[in-house]
C-alpha positions in Angstrom: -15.5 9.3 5.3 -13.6 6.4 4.0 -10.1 5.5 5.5 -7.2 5.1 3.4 -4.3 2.6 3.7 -1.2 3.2 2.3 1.9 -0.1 0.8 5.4 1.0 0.8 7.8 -0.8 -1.0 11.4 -0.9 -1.4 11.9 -1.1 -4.7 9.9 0.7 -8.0 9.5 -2.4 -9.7 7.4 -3.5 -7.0 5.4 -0.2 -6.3 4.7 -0.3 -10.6 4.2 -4.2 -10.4 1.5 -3.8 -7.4 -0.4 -0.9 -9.1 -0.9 -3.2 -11.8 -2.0 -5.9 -10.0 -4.8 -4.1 -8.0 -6.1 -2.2 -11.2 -6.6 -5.2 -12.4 -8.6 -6.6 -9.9 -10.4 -3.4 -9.9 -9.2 -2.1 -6.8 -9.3 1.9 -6.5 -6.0 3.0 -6.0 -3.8 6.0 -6.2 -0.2 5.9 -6.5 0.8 8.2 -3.9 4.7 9.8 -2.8 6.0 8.1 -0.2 5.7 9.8 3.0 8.6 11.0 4.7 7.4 9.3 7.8 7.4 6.4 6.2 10.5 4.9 6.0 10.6 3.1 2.6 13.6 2.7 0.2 11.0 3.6 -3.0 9.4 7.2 -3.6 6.0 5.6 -4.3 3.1 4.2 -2.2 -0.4 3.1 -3.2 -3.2 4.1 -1.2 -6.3 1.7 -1.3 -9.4 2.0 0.2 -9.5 0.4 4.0 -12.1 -2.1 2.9 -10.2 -3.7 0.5 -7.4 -4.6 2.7 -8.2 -8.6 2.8 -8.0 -8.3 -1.1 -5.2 -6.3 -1.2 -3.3 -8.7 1.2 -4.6 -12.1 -0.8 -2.8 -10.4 -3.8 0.5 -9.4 -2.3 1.1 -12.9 -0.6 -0.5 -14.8 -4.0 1.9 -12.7 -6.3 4.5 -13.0 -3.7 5.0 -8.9 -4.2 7.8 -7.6 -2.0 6.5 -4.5 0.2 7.8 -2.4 2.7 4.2 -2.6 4.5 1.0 -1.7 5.0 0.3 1.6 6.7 -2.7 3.0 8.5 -3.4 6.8 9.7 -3.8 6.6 13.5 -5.8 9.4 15.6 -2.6 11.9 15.7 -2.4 11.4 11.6 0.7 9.3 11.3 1.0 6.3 9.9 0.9 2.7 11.7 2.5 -0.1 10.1 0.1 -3.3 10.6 0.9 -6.8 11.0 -0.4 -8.7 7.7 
């Protein structure tokens, strides 16, 4: 089974401006509530398939996209926040 990673933003725009970015580049995606574990000052995440992390990363710093992070369900399901 695939892992999924999960962007948090702070603001809407962002979360909106990010999901169009990746569909573009023909990235799976799914916008996704925030989870309440995830401290994040916007309702909505995207989760992307693990594998496209180096993609997802080159479009976020390219675009300059503002996010909250990038989060990662460890062994005790809970998110990790990883260093881009």
């Amino acid at each position: 089974m695939e892992a999924w990673m999960l962007i948090a933003f702070d603001s809407t725009q962002q979360a909106l401006r990010t999901e169009m970015l990746l569909e573009y580049s023909d990235i799976e995606i799914d916008l996704f509530p925030t989870p309440k574990e995830v401290t994040a000052g916007c309702a909505l995440s995207i989760l992307f398939p693990e594998n496209e992390l180096p993609t997802v990363v080159k479009i976020i710093q390219e675009e300059n996209v503002e996010i909250k992070g990038i989060f990662i369900k460890n062994n005790l399901e809970q998110y990790e926040n990883i260093e881009m």
